[in-house]
C-alpha positions as CSV (number, residue, x, y, z in Angstrom):
1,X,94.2,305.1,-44.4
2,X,95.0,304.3,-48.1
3,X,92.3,304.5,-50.3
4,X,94.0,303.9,-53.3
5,X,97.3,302.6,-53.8
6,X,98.9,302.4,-57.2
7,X,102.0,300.7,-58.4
8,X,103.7,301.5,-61.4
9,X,101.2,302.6,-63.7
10,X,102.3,303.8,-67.4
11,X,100.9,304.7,-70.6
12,X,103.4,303.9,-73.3
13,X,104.4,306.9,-75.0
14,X,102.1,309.4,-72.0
15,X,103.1,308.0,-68.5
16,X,106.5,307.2,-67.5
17,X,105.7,304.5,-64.4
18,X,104.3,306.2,-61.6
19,X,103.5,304.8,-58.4
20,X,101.1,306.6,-55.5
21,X,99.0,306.6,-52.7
22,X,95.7,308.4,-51.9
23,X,94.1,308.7,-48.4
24,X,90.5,308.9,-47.3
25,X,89.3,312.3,-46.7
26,X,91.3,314.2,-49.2
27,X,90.9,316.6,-52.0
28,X,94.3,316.0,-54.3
29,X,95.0,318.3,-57.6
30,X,97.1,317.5,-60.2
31,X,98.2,320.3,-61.9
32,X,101.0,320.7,-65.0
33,X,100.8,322.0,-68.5
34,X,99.3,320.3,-71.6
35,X,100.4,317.4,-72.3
36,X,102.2,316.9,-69.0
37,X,100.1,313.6,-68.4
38,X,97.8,314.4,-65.8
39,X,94.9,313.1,-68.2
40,X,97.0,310.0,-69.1
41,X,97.8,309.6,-64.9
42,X,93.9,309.5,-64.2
43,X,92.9,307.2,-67.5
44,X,95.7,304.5,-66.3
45,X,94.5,304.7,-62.8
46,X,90.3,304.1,-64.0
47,X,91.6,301.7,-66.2
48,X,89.9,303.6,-69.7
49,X,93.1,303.4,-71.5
50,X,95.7,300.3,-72.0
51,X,98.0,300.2,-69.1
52,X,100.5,298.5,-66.7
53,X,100.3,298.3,-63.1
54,X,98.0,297.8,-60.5
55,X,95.0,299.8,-59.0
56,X,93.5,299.5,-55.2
57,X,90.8,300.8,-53.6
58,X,90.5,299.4,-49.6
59,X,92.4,296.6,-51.3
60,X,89.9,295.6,-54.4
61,X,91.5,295.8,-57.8
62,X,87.7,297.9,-59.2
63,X,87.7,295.7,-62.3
64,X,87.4,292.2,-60.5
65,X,83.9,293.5,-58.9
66,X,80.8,293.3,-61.2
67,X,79.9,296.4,-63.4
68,X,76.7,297.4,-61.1
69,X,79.1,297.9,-58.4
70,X,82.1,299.5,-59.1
71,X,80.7,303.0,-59.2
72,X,80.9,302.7,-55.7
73,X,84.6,302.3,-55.6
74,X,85.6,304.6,-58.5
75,X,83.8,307.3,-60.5
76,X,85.6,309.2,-63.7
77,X,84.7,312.6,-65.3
78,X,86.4,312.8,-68.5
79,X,87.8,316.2,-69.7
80,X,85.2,316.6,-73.1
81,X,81.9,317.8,-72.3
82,X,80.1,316.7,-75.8
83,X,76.7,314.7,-74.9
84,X,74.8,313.9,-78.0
85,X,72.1,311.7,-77.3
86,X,68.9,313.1,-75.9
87,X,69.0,312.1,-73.2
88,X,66.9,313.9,-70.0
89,X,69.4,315.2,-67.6
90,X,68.2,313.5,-64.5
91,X,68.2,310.0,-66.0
92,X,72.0,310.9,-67.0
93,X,73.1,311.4,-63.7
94,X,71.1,307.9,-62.9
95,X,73.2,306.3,-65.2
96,X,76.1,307.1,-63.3
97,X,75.3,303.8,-60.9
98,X,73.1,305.8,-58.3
99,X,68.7,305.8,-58.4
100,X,68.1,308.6,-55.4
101,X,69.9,311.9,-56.8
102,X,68.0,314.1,-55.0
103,X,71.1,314.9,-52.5
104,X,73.3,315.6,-55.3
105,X,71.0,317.3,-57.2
106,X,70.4,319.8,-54.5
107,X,73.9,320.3,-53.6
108,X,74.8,321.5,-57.4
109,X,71.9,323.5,-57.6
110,X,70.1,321.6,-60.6
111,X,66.5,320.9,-59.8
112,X,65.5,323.4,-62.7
113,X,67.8,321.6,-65.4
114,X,66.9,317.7,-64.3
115,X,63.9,317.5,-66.8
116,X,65.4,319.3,-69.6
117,X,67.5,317.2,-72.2
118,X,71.2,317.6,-71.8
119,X,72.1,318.0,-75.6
120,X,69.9,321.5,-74.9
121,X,71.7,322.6,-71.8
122,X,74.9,325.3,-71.8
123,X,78.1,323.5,-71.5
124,X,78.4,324.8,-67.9
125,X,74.9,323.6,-67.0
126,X,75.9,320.0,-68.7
127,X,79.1,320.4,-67.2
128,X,77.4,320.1,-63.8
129,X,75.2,317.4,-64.4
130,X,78.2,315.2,-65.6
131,X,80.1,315.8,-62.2
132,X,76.7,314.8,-60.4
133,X,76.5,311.8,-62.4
134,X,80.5,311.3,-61.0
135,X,79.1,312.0,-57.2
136,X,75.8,310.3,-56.9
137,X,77.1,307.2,-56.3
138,X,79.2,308.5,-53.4
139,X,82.2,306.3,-54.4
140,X,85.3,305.9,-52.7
141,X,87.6,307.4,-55.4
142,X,86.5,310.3,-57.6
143,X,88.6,310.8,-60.4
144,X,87.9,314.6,-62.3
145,X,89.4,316.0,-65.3
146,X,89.3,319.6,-65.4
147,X,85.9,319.5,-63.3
148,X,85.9,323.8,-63.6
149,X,86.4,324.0,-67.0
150,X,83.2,326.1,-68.5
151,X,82.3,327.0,-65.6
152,X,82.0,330.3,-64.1
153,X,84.2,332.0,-61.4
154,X,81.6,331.7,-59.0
155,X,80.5,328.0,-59.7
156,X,84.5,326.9,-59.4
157,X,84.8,328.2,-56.6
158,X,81.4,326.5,-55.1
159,X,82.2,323.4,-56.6
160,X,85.7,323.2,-55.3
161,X,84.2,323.8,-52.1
162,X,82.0,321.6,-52.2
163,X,84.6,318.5,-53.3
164,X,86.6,319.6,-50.6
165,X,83.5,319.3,-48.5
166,X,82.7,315.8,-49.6
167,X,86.1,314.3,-49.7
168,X,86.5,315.1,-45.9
169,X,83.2,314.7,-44.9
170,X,82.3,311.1,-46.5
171,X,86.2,309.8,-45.9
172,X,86.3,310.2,-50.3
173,X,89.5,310.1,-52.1
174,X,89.2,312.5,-54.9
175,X,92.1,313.6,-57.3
176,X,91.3,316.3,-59.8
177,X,93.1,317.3,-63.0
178,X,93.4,321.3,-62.7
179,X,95.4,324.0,-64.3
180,X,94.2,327.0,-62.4
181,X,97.1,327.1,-60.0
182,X,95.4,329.5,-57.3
183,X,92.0,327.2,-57.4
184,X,94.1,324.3,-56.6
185,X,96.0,325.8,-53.9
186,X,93.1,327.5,-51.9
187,X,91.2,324.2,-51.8
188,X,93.4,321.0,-52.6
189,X,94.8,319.2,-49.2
190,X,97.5,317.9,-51.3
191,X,99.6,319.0,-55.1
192,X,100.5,316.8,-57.1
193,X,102.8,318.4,-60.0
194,X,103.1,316.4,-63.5
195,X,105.9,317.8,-66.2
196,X,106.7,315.3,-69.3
197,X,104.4,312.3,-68.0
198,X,105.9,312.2,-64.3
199,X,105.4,313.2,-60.8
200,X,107.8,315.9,-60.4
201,X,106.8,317.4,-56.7
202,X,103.9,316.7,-54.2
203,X,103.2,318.7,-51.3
204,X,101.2,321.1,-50.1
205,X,100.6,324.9,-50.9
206,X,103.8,325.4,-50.8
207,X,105.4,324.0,-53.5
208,X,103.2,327.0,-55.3
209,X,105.9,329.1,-54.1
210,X,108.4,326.9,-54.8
211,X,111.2,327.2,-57.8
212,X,109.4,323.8,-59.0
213,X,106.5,326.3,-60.7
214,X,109.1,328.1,-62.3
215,X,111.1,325.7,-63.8
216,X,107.4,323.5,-65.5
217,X,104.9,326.0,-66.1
218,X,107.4,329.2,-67.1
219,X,105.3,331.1,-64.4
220,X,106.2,333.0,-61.0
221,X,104.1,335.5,-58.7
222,X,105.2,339.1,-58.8
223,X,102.7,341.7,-57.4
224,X,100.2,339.6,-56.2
225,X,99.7,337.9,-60.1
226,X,101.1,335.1,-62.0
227,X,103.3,336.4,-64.6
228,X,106.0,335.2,-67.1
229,X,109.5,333.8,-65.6
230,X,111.8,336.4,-65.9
Protein backbone atom coordinates (compact mmCIF):
# COMPACT_ATOMS: atom_id res chain seq x y z
CA UNK A 1 0.00 0.00 0.00
CA UNK A 2 0.69 3.81 -0.09
CA UNK A 3 2.69 5.04 2.54
CA UNK A 4 3.00 8.41 1.44
CA UNK A 5 1.09 10.11 -1.04
CA UNK A 6 1.97 13.64 -2.20
CA UNK A 7 0.19 16.13 -4.27
CA UNK A 8 1.70 18.90 -5.91
CA UNK A 9 4.39 19.86 -3.77
CA UNK A 10 6.68 22.98 -4.92
CA UNK A 11 9.26 25.14 -3.72
CA UNK A 12 9.06 28.47 -5.42
CA UNK A 13 12.07 29.10 -7.37
CA UNK A 14 13.49 24.93 -6.47
CA UNK A 15 10.49 22.61 -7.11
CA UNK A 16 8.33 22.79 -10.06
CA UNK A 17 4.94 20.89 -8.56
CA UNK A 18 5.48 17.39 -8.16
CA UNK A 19 3.14 14.93 -7.19
CA UNK A 20 4.10 11.08 -5.94
CA UNK A 21 3.49 8.06 -4.20
CA UNK A 22 5.66 5.78 -2.01
CA UNK A 23 4.88 2.22 -0.94
CA UNK A 24 5.57 0.22 2.22
CA UNK A 25 8.51 -1.85 1.97
CA UNK A 26 10.66 0.10 -0.35
CA UNK A 27 14.05 1.55 -0.66
CA UNK A 28 13.51 4.70 -3.31
CA UNK A 29 16.74 6.98 -4.54
CA UNK A 30 16.62 10.10 -5.98
CA UNK A 31 19.36 10.73 -7.84
CA UNK A 32 20.26 14.06 -10.36
CA UNK A 33 22.96 16.66 -10.29
CA UNK A 34 23.35 19.71 -7.96
CA UNK A 35 20.89 21.68 -7.85
CA UNK A 36 18.46 19.35 -9.67
CA UNK A 37 16.05 19.62 -6.48
CA UNK A 38 16.25 16.38 -4.96
CA UNK A 39 17.14 18.36 -1.57
CA UNK A 40 14.27 20.81 -2.19
CA UNK A 41 11.85 17.45 -3.15
CA UNK A 42 12.65 15.93 0.40
CA UNK A 43 12.46 19.47 2.47
CA UNK A 44 8.80 20.10 0.77
CA UNK A 45 7.73 16.68 1.52
CA UNK A 46 9.09 16.94 5.74
CA UNK A 47 7.66 20.09 5.66
CA UNK A 48 11.31 22.08 6.79
CA UNK A 49 10.96 24.60 4.10
CA UNK A 50 7.76 26.86 2.91
CA UNK A 51 5.71 24.89 0.52
CA UNK A 52 2.40 23.96 -1.29
CA UNK A 53 0.76 20.77 -1.37
CA UNK A 54 -0.12 18.03 0.71
CA UNK A 55 1.78 15.27 2.53
CA UNK A 56 0.32 11.63 3.70
CA UNK A 57 1.53 9.06 5.60
CA UNK A 58 -1.34 5.96 6.03
CA UNK A 59 -3.55 9.03 5.51
CA UNK A 60 -2.28 11.54 8.48
CA UNK A 61 -1.07 14.92 7.23
CA UNK A 62 2.42 14.38 10.00
CA UNK A 63 2.05 18.02 11.16
CA UNK A 64 -1.65 17.68 12.57
CA UNK A 65 -0.26 14.87 15.13
CA UNK A 66 1.61 16.21 18.33
CA UNK A 67 5.41 16.80 18.16
CA UNK A 68 6.27 13.57 20.52
CA UNK A 69 4.72 11.59 17.88
CA UNK A 70 5.53 12.33 14.59
CA UNK A 71 8.91 10.76 14.55
CA UNK A 72 6.99 7.78 14.15
CA UNK A 73 5.49 8.74 10.91
CA UNK A 74 8.45 10.72 9.42
CA UNK A 75 12.13 10.96 10.17
CA UNK A 76 14.63 13.61 8.15
CA UNK A 77 18.49 13.50 7.82
CA UNK A 78 19.56 16.70 6.45
CA UNK A 79 22.55 16.79 4.00
CA UNK A 80 25.15 19.03 6.55
CA UNK A 81 26.83 17.01 9.07
CA UNK A 82 28.00 20.12 11.42
CA UNK A 83 26.95 19.25 15.26
CA UNK A 84 28.24 21.86 17.55
CA UNK A 85 26.91 21.41 20.84
CA UNK A 86 28.41 18.90 23.12
CA UNK A 87 26.37 16.85 23.12
CA UNK A 88 27.07 12.81 24.07
CA UNK A 89 26.31 10.75 21.06
CA UNK A 90 23.87 8.34 22.62
CA UNK A 91 21.62 11.09 24.08
CA UNK A 92 21.67 12.55 20.28
CA UNK A 93 20.29 9.67 18.75
CA UNK A 94 17.60 9.77 21.91
CA UNK A 95 16.63 13.02 20.79
CA UNK A 96 15.51 11.67 17.59
CA UNK A 97 11.92 10.59 19.37
CA UNK A 98 13.09 7.01 20.38
CA UNK A 99 14.53 6.04 24.44
CA UNK A 100 15.81 2.13 23.72
CA UNK A 101 18.60 2.58 20.92
CA UNK A 102 20.17 -0.40 21.63
CA UNK A 103 18.88 -2.17 18.27
CA UNK A 104 20.03 0.57 16.27
CA UNK A 105 23.00 1.06 17.87
CA UNK A 106 24.11 -2.40 17.20
CA UNK A 107 23.04 -2.57 13.74
CA UNK A 108 25.40 0.58 12.79
CA UNK A 109 28.10 -0.67 14.81
CA UNK A 110 28.42 2.30 17.44
CA UNK A 111 28.61 0.94 20.94
CA UNK A 112 32.31 2.30 21.17
CA UNK A 113 31.21 5.98 19.98
CA UNK A 114 27.75 6.22 22.15
CA UNK A 115 29.57 7.85 25.25
CA UNK A 116 31.90 10.04 23.40
CA UNK A 117 30.67 13.62 22.49
CA UNK A 118 29.71 14.02 18.94
CA UNK A 119 31.41 17.47 18.25
CA UNK A 120 34.72 15.01 18.95
CA UNK A 121 33.71 12.27 16.56
CA UNK A 122 35.02 12.02 12.57
CA UNK A 123 32.46 13.20 10.24
CA UNK A 124 31.83 9.59 9.25
CA UNK A 125 31.44 8.38 12.77
CA UNK A 126 28.94 11.49 13.41
CA UNK A 127 27.54 10.78 10.13
CA UNK A 128 26.34 7.47 11.55
CA UNK A 129 25.01 8.55 14.63
CA UNK A 130 22.80 11.09 12.83
CA UNK A 131 21.16 8.41 10.51
CA UNK A 132 20.61 6.27 13.84
CA UNK A 133 18.98 9.22 15.40
CA UNK A 134 16.75 9.11 11.77
CA UNK A 135 16.09 5.11 12.48
CA UNK A 136 15.49 4.68 16.05
CA UNK A 137 12.19 5.63 16.02
CA UNK A 138 11.44 3.06 13.31
CA UNK A 139 9.08 5.60 11.51
CA UNK A 140 7.07 4.93 8.58
CA UNK A 141 8.83 7.32 6.19
CA UNK A 142 12.54 7.89 6.32
CA UNK A 143 13.65 10.77 4.41
CA UNK A 144 17.86 10.76 3.82
CA UNK A 145 19.89 13.29 2.13
CA UNK A 146 23.00 11.98 0.95
CA UNK A 147 23.08 9.34 3.91
CA UNK A 148 26.78 7.96 2.25
CA UNK A 149 28.30 11.02 2.08
CA UNK A 150 31.72 10.78 4.38
CA UNK A 151 31.45 7.62 4.60
CA UNK A 152 33.73 4.97 3.44
CA UNK A 153 33.22 2.44 0.52
CA UNK A 154 32.71 -0.23 2.82
CA UNK A 155 30.25 1.58 5.33
CA UNK A 156 27.95 2.73 2.02
CA UNK A 157 27.74 -0.28 1.00
CA UNK A 158 26.67 -1.72 4.70
CA UNK A 159 24.49 0.98 5.26
CA UNK A 160 22.66 0.75 1.92
CA UNK A 161 22.20 -2.73 2.82
CA UNK A 162 21.03 -2.30 5.69
CA UNK A 163 18.10 0.47 4.52
CA UNK A 164 17.29 -1.84 2.01
CA UNK A 165 17.01 -4.34 4.81
CA UNK A 166 14.83 -2.24 6.94
CA UNK A 167 12.56 -0.71 4.41
CA UNK A 168 11.46 -4.33 3.43
CA UNK A 169 11.58 -5.89 6.55
CA UNK A 170 9.61 -3.32 8.85
CA UNK A 171 7.03 -2.35 5.72
CA UNK A 172 9.29 1.40 5.91
CA UNK A 173 9.06 3.86 3.17
CA UNK A 174 12.41 5.34 2.70
CA UNK A 175 13.51 7.78 -0.08
CA UNK A 176 17.19 8.77 -0.18
CA UNK A 177 18.83 11.66 -1.96
CA UNK A 178 22.02 9.94 -3.81
CA UNK A 179 24.43 10.79 -6.50
CA UNK A 180 26.47 7.70 -6.65
CA UNK A 181 24.61 6.26 -9.63
CA UNK A 182 25.93 2.46 -9.17
CA UNK A 183 25.08 2.67 -5.21
CA UNK A 184 21.69 3.55 -6.09
CA UNK A 185 21.12 1.02 -8.61
CA UNK A 186 22.51 -2.12 -6.79
CA UNK A 187 20.28 -1.42 -3.80
CA UNK A 188 17.28 1.06 -4.56
CA UNK A 189 13.83 -0.93 -5.50
CA UNK A 190 12.78 2.08 -7.29
CA UNK A 191 14.86 5.56 -9.29
CA UNK A 192 13.61 8.42 -9.14
CA UNK A 193 15.58 10.96 -11.59
CA UNK A 194 15.31 14.89 -10.79
CA UNK A 195 16.85 17.42 -13.61
CA UNK A 196 15.86 21.39 -13.12
CA UNK A 197 13.49 20.80 -10.02
CA UNK A 198 11.27 17.89 -11.67
CA UNK A 199 10.73 14.28 -11.90
CA UNK A 200 12.13 13.47 -15.21
CA UNK A 201 11.95 9.34 -15.17
CA UNK A 202 11.15 6.70 -12.47
CA UNK A 203 11.75 3.16 -12.87
CA UNK A 204 13.89 0.74 -12.01
CA UNK A 205 17.62 -0.25 -12.80
CA UNK A 206 17.04 0.34 -15.97
CA UNK A 207 16.57 3.65 -16.69
CA UNK A 208 20.50 3.55 -15.64
CA UNK A 209 20.99 2.29 -18.97
CA UNK A 210 18.73 4.44 -20.41
CA UNK A 211 19.45 7.66 -22.79
CA UNK A 212 17.68 9.63 -19.75
CA UNK A 213 21.37 9.48 -17.92
CA UNK A 214 22.81 10.77 -20.80
CA UNK A 215 20.83 13.57 -21.65
CA UNK A 216 20.84 14.99 -17.24
CA UNK A 217 23.98 13.94 -15.82
CA UNK A 218 26.37 14.25 -19.22
CA UNK A 219 27.42 10.67 -18.30
CA UNK A 220 27.32 7.09 -20.12
CA UNK A 221 29.03 3.55 -19.34
CA UNK A 222 31.72 2.53 -21.75
CA UNK A 223 34.07 -0.33 -20.51
CA UNK A 224 32.49 -1.14 -17.57
CA UNK A 225 32.93 2.78 -16.11
CA UNK A 226 30.99 5.90 -16.10
CA UNK A 227 32.56 8.24 -18.45
CA UNK A 228 31.91 11.64 -20.25
CA UNK A 229 29.00 11.64 -23.08
CA UNK A 230 30.62 11.51 -26.16
Amino acid sequence: MSRLIAENLSIAGRLEPTSLAAEAGTLTCLVGPNGSGKTSLLHAIAGVRPRTGAVRIDSTDPWTVPPQQRPKLITYLPASRDVKWPLIAADLIRLGGEDDIATVVTDLELKEFTDRRVDRLSTGERTRVLIARALAPRPKLVLLDEPVANLDPLWQLKLMQHLRELAHRHDQAIIVAAHDLDLAGRFADRLMVMDKGKVVADGGRELLESDVIRQVFGVERREGAWQPAA
